[in-house]
C-alpha positions, 0 to 999 in steps of 0.5 A: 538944511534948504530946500534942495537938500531936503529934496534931493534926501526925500527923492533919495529915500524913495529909492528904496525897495523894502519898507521900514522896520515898523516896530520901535524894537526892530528899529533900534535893532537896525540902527545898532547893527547900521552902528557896528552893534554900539549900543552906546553910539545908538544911544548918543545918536537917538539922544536917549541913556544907553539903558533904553536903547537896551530895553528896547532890543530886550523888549521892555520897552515897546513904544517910544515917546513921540519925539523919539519916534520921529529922530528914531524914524529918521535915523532909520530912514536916513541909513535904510538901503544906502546900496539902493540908493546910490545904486539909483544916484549913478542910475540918474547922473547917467542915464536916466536923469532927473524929474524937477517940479516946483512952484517958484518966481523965475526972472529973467535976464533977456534981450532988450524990449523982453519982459524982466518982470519975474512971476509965480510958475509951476513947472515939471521938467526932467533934466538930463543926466549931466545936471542930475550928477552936478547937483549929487556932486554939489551935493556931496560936496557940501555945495551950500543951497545958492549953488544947488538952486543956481544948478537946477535953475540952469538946467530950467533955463536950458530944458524948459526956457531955452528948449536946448537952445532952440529959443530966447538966445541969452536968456538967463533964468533968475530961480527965486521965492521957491514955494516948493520943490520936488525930485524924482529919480 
């Protein structure tokens, strides 16, 4: 996965308004019944034999191994509130919009006698709705991470470089060398 889709999963999970199942046994519990109560399909998602994932519902087992920790954490996260979460996704792409932060090199594309030269920015913009619902249906889609990354670099160019239109007409803004970057919605 890039760094977008990491973004957008991060800012999806934290939608959410309960915490996770703590224990490793309630976990397990989640996921069987997220799996129609498959205890098998648990098993194959977790990468463990399907008697483990027995034991940890009976109990018998109480901690997992470190690594099965963290794919068991994940698959949880990963299911956890789907409603909530996309109940906040339509919240975005309507109304409220989306919060960009990163730390990345933009270059630009400008009227002669202007500077091309990229340099290093930090930048937290809020993007408005429209662009939060591209870069969900892009993501949905399964945009590859260019198409994601040239989303929200039109939405900087617009927002923040171009403050709507109101400056630097023809500025086009070249989104590369991303340190970071960070939603919010």
């Amino acid at each position: 996965m890039g760094i977008f889709e990491d973004s957008l999963d991060r800012a999806s999970e934290n939608t959410a308004t309960r915490p996770l199942p703590k224990s490793a046994g309630a976990q397990v519990r989640f996921l069987v019944k997220q799996l129609k109560g498959s205890t098998r399909e648990a098993a194959r998602v977790l990468g463990v034999s399907q008697r483990t994932v027995e034991r940890y519902l009976t109990g018998g087992i109480k901690r997992p191994r470190p690594e099965l920790a963290a794919r068991l954490e994940g698959e949880v996260r990963r299911r956890w509130q789907p409603r909530v979460r996309d109940r906040a996704r339509k919240q975005a792409a309507t109304s409220t919009g989306i919060v960009i932060e990163t730390r990345a090199r933009f270059g630009f594309t400008a009227a002669p006698g202007s500077t091309d030269d990229g340099r290093v920015r930090l930048i937290t913009q809020h993007l408005p709705p429209a662009y939060a619902a591209r870069l969900f249906d892009a993501r949905g889609a399964g945009a590859a991470e260019e198409e994601l990354r040239r989303i929200a670099a039109e939405g900087l160019q617009e927002q923040y470089f171009t403050d709507r239109g109101r400056r630097a007409p023809g500025l086009r803004v070249e989104f590369t060398d991303i340190d970071y970057v960070e939603l919010e919605f």
